[in-house]
C-alpha positions as CSV (number, residue, x, y, z in Angstrom):
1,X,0.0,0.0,0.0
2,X,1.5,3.3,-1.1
3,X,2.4,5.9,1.5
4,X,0.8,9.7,1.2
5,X,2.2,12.7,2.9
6,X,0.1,15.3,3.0
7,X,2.2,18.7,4.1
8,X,-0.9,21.4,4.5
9,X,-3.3,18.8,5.7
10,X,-5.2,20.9,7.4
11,X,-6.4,23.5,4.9
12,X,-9.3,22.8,2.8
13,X,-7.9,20.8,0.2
14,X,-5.4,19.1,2.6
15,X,-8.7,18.4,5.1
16,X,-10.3,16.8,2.7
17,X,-7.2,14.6,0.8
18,X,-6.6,13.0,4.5
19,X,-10.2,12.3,4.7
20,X,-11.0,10.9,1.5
21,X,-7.3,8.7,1.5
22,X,-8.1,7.8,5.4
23,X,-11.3,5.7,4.5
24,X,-9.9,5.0,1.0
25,X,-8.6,1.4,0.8
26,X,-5.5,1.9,-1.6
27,X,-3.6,4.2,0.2
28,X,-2.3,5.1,3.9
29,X,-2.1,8.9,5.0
30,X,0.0,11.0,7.1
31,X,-1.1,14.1,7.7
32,X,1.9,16.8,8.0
33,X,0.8,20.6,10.1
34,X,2.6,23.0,11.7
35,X,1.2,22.8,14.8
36,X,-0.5,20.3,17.0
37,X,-4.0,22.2,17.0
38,X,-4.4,21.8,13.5
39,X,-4.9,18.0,13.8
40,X,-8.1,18.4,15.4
41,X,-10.0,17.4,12.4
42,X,-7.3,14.6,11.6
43,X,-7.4,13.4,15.0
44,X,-11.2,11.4,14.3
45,X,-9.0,8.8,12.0
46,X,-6.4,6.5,13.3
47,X,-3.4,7.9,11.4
48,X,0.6,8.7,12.2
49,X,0.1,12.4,11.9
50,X,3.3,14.4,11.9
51,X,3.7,18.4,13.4
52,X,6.2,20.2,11.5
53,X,6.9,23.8,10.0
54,X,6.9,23.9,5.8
55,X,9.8,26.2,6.2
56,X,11.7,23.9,8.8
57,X,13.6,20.9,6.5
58,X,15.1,18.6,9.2
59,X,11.8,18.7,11.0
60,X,10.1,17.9,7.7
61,X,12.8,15.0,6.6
62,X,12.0,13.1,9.8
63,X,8.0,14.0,9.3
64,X,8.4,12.8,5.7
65,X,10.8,9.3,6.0
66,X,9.2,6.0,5.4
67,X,6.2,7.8,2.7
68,X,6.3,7.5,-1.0
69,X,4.4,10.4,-2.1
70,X,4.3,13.9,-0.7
71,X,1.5,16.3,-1.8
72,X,2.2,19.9,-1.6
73,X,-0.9,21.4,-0.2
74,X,0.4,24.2,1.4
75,X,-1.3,27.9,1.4
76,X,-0.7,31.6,2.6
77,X,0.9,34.1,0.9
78,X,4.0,34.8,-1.7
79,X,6.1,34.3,0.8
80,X,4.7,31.0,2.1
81,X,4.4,29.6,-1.5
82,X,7.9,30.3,-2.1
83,X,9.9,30.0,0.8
84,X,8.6,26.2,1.6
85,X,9.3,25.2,-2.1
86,X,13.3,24.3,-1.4
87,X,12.8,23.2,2.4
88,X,9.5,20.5,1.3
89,X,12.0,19.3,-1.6
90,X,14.6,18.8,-0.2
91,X,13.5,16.8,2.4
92,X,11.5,14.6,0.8
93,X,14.2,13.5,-1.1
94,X,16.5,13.2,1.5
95,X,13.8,11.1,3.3
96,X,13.5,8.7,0.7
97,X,10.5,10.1,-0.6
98,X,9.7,9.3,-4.5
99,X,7.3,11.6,-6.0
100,X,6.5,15.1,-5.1
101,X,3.0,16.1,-6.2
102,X,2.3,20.1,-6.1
103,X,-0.9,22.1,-6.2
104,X,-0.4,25.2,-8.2
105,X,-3.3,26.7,-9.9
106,X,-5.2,27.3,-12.8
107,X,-4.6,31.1,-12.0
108,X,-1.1,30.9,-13.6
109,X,-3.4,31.1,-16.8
110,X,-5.5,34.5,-15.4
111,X,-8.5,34.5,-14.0
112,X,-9.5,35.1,-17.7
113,X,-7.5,32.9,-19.9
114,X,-7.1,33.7,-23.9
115,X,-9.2,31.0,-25.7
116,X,-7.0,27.8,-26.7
117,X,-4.7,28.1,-23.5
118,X,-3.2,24.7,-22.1
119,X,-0.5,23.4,-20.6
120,X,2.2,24.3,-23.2
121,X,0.6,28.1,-22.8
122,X,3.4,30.6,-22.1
123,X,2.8,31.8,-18.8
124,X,3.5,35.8,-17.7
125,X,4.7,36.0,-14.2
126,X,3.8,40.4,-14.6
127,X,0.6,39.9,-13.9
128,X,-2.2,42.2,-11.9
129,X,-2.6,39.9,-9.0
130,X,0.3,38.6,-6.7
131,X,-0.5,35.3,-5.8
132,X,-0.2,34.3,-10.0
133,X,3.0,35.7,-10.1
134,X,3.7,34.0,-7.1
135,X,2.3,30.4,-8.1
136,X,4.5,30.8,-11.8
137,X,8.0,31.1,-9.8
138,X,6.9,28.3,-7.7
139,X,6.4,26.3,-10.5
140,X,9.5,27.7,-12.0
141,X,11.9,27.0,-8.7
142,X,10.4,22.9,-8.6
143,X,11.7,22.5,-12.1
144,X,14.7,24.0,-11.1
145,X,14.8,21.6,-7.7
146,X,13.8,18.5,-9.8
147,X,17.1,19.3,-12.9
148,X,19.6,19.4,-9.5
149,X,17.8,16.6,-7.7
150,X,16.5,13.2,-8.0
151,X,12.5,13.3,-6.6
152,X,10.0,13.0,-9.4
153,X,8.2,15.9,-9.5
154,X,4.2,16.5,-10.8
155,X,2.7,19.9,-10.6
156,X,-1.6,20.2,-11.0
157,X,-3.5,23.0,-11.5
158,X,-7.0,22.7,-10.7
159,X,-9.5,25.7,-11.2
160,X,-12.2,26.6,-9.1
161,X,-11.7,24.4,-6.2
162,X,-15.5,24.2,-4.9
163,X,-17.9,22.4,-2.5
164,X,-18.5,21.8,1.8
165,X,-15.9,24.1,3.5
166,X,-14.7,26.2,0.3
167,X,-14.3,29.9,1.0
168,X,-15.9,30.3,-2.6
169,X,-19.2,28.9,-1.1
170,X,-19.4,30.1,2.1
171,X,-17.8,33.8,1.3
172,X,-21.2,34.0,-1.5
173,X,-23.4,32.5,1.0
174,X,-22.3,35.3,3.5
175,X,-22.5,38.0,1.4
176,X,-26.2,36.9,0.3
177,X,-27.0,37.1,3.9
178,X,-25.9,40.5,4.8
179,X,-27.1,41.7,1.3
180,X,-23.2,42.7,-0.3
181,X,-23.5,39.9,-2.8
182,X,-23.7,40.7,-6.6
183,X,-23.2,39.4,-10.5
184,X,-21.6,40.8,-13.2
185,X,-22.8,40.5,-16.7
186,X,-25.3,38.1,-14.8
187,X,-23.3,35.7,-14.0
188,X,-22.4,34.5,-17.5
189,X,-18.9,34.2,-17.4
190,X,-17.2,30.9,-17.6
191,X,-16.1,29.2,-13.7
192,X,-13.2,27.0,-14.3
193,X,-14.5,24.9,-12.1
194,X,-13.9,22.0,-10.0
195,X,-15.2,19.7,-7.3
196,X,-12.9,18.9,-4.4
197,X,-13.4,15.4,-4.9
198,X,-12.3,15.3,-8.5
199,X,-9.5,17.4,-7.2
200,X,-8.3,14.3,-4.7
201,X,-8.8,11.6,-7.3
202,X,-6.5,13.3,-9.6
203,X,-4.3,13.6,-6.7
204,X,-4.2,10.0,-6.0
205,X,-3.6,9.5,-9.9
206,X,-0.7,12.2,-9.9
207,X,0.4,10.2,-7.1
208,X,0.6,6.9,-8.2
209,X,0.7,7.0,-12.1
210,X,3.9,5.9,-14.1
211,X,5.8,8.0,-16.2
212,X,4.7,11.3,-15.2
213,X,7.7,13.1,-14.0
214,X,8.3,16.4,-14.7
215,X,4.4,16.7,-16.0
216,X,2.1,19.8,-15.6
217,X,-1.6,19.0,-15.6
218,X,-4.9,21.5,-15.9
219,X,-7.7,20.0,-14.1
220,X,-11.3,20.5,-13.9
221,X,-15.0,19.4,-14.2
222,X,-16.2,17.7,-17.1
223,X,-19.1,20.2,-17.7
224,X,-18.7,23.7,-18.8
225,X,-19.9,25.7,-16.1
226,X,-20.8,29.1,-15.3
227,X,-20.7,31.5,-12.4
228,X,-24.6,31.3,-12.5
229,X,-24.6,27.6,-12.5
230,X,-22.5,28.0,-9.2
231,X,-24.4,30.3,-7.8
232,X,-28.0,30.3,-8.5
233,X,-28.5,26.9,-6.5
234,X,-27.0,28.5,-3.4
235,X,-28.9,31.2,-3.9
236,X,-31.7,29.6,-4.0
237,X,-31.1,26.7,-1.3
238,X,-31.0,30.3,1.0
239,X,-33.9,32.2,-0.4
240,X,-32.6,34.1,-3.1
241,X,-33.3,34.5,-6.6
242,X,-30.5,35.4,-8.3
243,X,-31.5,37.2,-10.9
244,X,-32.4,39.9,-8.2
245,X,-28.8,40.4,-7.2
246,X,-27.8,43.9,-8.2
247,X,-24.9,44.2,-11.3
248,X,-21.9,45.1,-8.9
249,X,-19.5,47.9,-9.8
250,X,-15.5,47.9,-10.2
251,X,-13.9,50.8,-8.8
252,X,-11.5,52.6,-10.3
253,X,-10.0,54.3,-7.0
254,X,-7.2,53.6,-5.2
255,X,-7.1,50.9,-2.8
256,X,-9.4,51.6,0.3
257,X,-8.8,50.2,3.3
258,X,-11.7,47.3,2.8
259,X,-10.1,46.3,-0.4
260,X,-6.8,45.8,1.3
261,X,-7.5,43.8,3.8
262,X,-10.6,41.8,1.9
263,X,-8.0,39.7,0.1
264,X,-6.6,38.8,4.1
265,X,-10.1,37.9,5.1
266,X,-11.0,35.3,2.2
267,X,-7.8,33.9,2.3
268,X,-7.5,30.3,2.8
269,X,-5.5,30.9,6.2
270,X,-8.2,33.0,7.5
271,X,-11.1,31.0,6.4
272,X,-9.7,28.2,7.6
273,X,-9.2,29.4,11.1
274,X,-12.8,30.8,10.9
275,X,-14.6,27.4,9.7
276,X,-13.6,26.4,13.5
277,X,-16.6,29.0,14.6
278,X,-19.8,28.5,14.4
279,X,-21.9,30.1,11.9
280,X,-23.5,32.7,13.6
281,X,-20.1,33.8,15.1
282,X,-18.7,34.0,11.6
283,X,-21.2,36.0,10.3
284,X,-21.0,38.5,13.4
285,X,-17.6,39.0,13.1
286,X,-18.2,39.8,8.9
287,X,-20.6,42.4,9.8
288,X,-18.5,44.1,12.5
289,X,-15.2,43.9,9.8
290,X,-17.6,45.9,7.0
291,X,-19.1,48.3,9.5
292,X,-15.2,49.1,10.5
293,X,-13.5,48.6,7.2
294,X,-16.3,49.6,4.4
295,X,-15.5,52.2,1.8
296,X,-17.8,55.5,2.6
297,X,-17.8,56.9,-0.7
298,X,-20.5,57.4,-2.7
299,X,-21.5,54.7,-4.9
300,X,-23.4,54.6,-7.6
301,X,-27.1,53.1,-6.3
302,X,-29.5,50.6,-7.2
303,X,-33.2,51.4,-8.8
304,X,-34.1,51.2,-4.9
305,X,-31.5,53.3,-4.1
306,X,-29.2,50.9,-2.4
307,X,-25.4,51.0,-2.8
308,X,-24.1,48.8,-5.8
309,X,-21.1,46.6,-4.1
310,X,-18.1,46.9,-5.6
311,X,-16.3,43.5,-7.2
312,X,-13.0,43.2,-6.4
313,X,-10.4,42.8,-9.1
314,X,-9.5,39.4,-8.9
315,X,-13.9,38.8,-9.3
316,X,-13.9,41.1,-12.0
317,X,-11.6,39.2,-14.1
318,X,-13.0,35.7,-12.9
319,X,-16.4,36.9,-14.0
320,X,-15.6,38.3,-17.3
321,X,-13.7,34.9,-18.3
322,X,-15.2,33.2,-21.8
323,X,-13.0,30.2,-22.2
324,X,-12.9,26.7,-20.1
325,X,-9.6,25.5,-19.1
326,X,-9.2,21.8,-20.9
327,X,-8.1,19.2,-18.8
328,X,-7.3,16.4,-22.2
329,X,-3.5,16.0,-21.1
330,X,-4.9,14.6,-17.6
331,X,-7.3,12.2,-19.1
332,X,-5.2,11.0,-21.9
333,X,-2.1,10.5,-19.6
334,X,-3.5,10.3,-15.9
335,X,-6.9,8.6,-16.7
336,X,-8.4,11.4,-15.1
337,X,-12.6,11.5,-15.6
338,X,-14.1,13.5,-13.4
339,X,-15.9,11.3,-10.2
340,X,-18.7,13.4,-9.4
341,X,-21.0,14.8,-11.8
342,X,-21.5,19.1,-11.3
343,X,-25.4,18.2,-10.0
344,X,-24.0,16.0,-7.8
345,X,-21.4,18.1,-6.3
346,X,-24.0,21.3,-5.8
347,X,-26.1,18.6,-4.4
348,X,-23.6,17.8,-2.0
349,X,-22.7,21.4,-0.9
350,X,-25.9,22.3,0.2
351,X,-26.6,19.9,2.5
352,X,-23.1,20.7,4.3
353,X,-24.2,24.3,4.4
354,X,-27.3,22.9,5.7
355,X,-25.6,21.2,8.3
356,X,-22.9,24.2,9.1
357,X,-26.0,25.9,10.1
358,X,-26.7,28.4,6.8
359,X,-30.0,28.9,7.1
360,X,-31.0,26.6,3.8
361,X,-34.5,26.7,3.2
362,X,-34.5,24.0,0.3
363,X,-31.9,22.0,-1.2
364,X,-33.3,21.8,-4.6
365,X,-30.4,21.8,-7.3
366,X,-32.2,23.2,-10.2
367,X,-30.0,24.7,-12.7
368,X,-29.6,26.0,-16.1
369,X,-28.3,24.0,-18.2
370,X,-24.6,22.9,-17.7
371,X,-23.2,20.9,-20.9
């Protein structure tokens, strides 16, 4: 039975890899954090769960010896995705360690990619938001690792990364609730997305394939979906028509306050820290951060005369995207099919916001159409 490490394993990704490899029957798991609080979730399987810093490589060499496969699930911010690249690498291959699997990111692309990109795209690391720039010279610094070393190395980069815990749920979901959420051009912009579940079983491929080293790989669902499709069953499931949400505006001004730290508050470290609370807690604390932190300029105002929210960059380029991100290289050389249908994966995050106490008032899944 092959041996995963899972470095990150208790982020959202990493939460759910340990729990879908725990009860798998193929694999054994070993969960790798940085400190021993962040195995609470870890801590309902039976598993030899390992503290240790990403940064700190002797720490991480005895975490990682007697595994096969490491999966780089690490987040944070440019410094974080860079500085643990070298330490994680070296490591594992001084710990005996085989294959090195890394989550990049489909954003390497843009949030809107030219139509016809893949995986032999030329990529531009000068580009508006940080963490792509930051993501591109990771990838960059691994290829150098793996030319000097000997671990096989396979980098994925999934899309949209969606369904129970993602901060792309429950950030919409909150911002329906406290009336800030809003659609531009209605929604019809393509989401690259992708469910986490598809997400782990193209880990466990990347992980236990031959003859992938030094392989890049797009991943995502198998239907082409838009930010409508995501969106209008949450909506719904909470009360919501979607079509009601106002057309949100992009300001042109420089960076408020709110727009500085927004990117801090849906960022994977923060959310994660934050799922630990209990709904109403969470949605407390949002309200008190946009009482203290909203912009007070004047916006331009709905037909009932309420303030149009403002997108933020990084939303303004996702929405506006018009091509799907193909993921052929994966299924021609990984076998990667997609698991779980899109239906089936809305189905599923409903009832977990259900159970995370959203107020969900039907978990119907109708859509429009998703081919």
């Amino acid at each position: 039975m092959i041996k995963i490490a899972v470095i990150g394993a208790n982020g959202f990704i990493g939460t759910r890899i340990t729990e879908m490899f725990a009860l798998g029957e193929f694999t054994a798991v070993r969960p790798i954090v940085r400190n021993y609080s962040s195995l609470a979730r870890a801590s309902r399987f039976d598993l030899e769960a390992r503290v240790a810093d990403a940064f700190a490589q002797d720490a991480l060499q005895t975490a990682l010896t007697g595994c096969d496969v490491v999966v780089h699930a690490v987040a944070g911010d440019s410094e974080t995705i860079l500085g643990t690249l070298a330490p994680v690498y070296r490591a594992a291959q001084s710990a005996g360690v085989q294959r090195l699997v890394y989550l990049s990111s489909g954003s390497v692309h843009g949030q809107a990619p030219d139509p016809g990109t893949d995986e032999t795209s030329r990529l531009n690391d000068r580009q508006a938001l940080p963490y792509n720039n930051a993501k591109i010279q990771a990838e960059r610094t691994l290829f150098k690792l793996r030319s000097e070393g000997e671990l096989e190395l396979v980098i994925l980069r999934p899309g949209i990364v969606f369904g129970p815990r993602s901060s792309w749920v429950t950030n919409f979901a909150d911002d329906l609730l406290v009336g800030k959420a809003s659609l531009l051009n209605r929604g019809s912009g393509i989401c690259n997305s992708i469910y986490v579940d598809n997400l782990i079983h193209a880990i466990y491929l990347a992980a236990t394939q031959p003859n992938v080293d030094r392989e890049v790989f797009l991943l995502g669902d198998q239907e082409r979906v838009t930010w409508a499709d995501l969106y209008r069953p949450i909506a719904s499931a909470l009360g919501y028509d979607l079509m009601n949400l106002p057309e949100g505006i992009i300001s042109d001004q420089k960076l408020s306050w709110f727009e500085r730290f927004e990117p801090i508050r849906v960022s994977k470290a923060v959310q994660g820290f934050l799922s630990i609370f209990p709904h109403k807690f969470r949605l407390a604390a949002y309200r008190a951060y946009e009482t203290i932190l909203e912009p007070q300029a004047e916006l331009p105002s709905t037909s009932s005369g309420v303030p149009r929210p403002v997108i933020s960059r990084e939303m303004a380029m996702l929405y506006s995207c018009q091509y799907k991100l193909p993921h052929q290289k994966a299924t021609r050389i990984l076998a990667y099919q997609p698991l779980i249908s899109f239906q089936e994966a809305i189905r599923r995050t409903i009832a977990w916001l259900a159970f995370a106490g959203y107020p969900v008032k039907s978990e119907s899944t109708e859509m429009s159409s998703v081919v």
